[in-house]
N, C-alpha and C positions, 0 to 999 in steps of 0.2 A: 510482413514486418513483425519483428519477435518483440512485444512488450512485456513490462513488467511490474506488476500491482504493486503497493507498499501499504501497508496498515505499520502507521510509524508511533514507536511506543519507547518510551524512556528505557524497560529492560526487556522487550522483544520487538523483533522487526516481523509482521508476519506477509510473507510473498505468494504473490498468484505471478500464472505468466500465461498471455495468448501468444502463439503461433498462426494463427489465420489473420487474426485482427475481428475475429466474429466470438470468440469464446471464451473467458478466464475460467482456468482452472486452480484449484490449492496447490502451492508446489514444497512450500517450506515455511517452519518458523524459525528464529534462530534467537538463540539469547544474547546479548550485547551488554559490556561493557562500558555505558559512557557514550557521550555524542561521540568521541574521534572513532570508536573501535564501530562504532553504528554504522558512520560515513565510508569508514574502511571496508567492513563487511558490502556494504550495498554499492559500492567499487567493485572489491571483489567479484560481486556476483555479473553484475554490467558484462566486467570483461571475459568471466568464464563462461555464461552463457549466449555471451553474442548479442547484449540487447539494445536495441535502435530507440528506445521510449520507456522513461517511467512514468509511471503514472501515480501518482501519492495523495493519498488522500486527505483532505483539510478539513480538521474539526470544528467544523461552526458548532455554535451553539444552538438551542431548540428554535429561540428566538429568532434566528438569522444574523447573530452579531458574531463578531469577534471576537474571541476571550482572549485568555493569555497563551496558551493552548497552540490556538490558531496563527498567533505573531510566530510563535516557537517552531511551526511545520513551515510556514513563508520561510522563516531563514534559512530553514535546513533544505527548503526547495532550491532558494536564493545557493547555498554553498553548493546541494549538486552540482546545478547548471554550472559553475564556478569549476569544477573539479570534473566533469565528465564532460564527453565532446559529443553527447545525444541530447533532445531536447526532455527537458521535466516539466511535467504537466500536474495540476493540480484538481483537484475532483472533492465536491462537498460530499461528506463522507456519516452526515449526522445518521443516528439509527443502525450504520455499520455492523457493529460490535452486536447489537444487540437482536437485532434479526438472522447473524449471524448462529448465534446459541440458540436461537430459537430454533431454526430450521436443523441442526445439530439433534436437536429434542425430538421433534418431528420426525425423525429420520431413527431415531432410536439409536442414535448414539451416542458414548459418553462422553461428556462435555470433555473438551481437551483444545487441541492447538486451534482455538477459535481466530486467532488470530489471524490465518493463513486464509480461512472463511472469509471474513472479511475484506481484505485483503483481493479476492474473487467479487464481492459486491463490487468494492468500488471500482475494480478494472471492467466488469461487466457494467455498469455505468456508464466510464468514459466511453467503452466500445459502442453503446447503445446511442451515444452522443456525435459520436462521430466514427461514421461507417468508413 
C-alpha cells in the first residue's frame, strides 16, 4: 500500500511517501497558494502517484488540547475524505517540526525543506502504529 505523509501548513505542504507500509521517506515540499490551491495540489499528487492513504498530521498542543490550529487540520481532513476516494488518517504530530531540524543539525545539514522531514515523522508514526 503506497501512503502519503502531510506536514500541512498555510504556505507549504511538506510530503513523505512509504511504499512498503514499513518506511517513510522525504519526497517533496511544495509552496501553495491558499487552502483551494493546497487541496488541489494534494489531489494532484493522490492521483499522480497512485496513493491508497494519507496520513496528516494533527497539531495538538503541548498540553494535549486542541487549539485553533487543530480544528483547522480536522476540516481540512474532513474536506479530503470529501474529495478523494482513499481513506485520511490523522496522526498527533506535536514536536514534528522541531525534531525534525534538529536531526537536520545532527546530520550537518543546512536547515531547509524541514518540512518534508517532518512530514517522514509523522508517517513513520502512523506506520509504527499500525503495522
Amino acid at each position: 500500500m503506497k501512503l502519503l505523509g502531510v506536514d500541512w501548513g498555510e504556505r507549504r505542504l511538506g510530503f513523505a511517501v512509504s511504499t512498503d507500509g514499513q518506511w517513510a521517506f522525504p519526497w517533496k515540499v511544495m509552496e501553495v497558494r491558499g487552502f483551494a490551491h493546497a487541496m488541489e495540489t494534494i489531489q494532484q499528487v493522490v492521483a499522480s502517484e497512485q496513493i491508497e492513504k494519507v496520513v496528516l498530521g494533527l497539531p495538538i498542543s503541548l498540553d494535549g488540547k486542541d487549539s485553533p490550529q487543530t480544528s483547522r487540520v480536522r476540516e481540512v481532513a474532513a474536506d479530503l475524505q470529501n474529495v478523494l476516494s482513499i481513506p485520511v488518517d490523522l496522526v498527533d504530530e506535536r514536536l514534528t517540526s522541531k525534531e525534525a531540524t534538529r536531526r537536520q543539525q545532527d546530520a550537518g545539514k543546512r536547515p531547509g525543506d524541514v518540512d518534508a522531514d517532518a512530514a517522514v515523522l509523522i508517517l513513520q508514526t502512523y506506520l509504527g502504529r499500525h503495522p
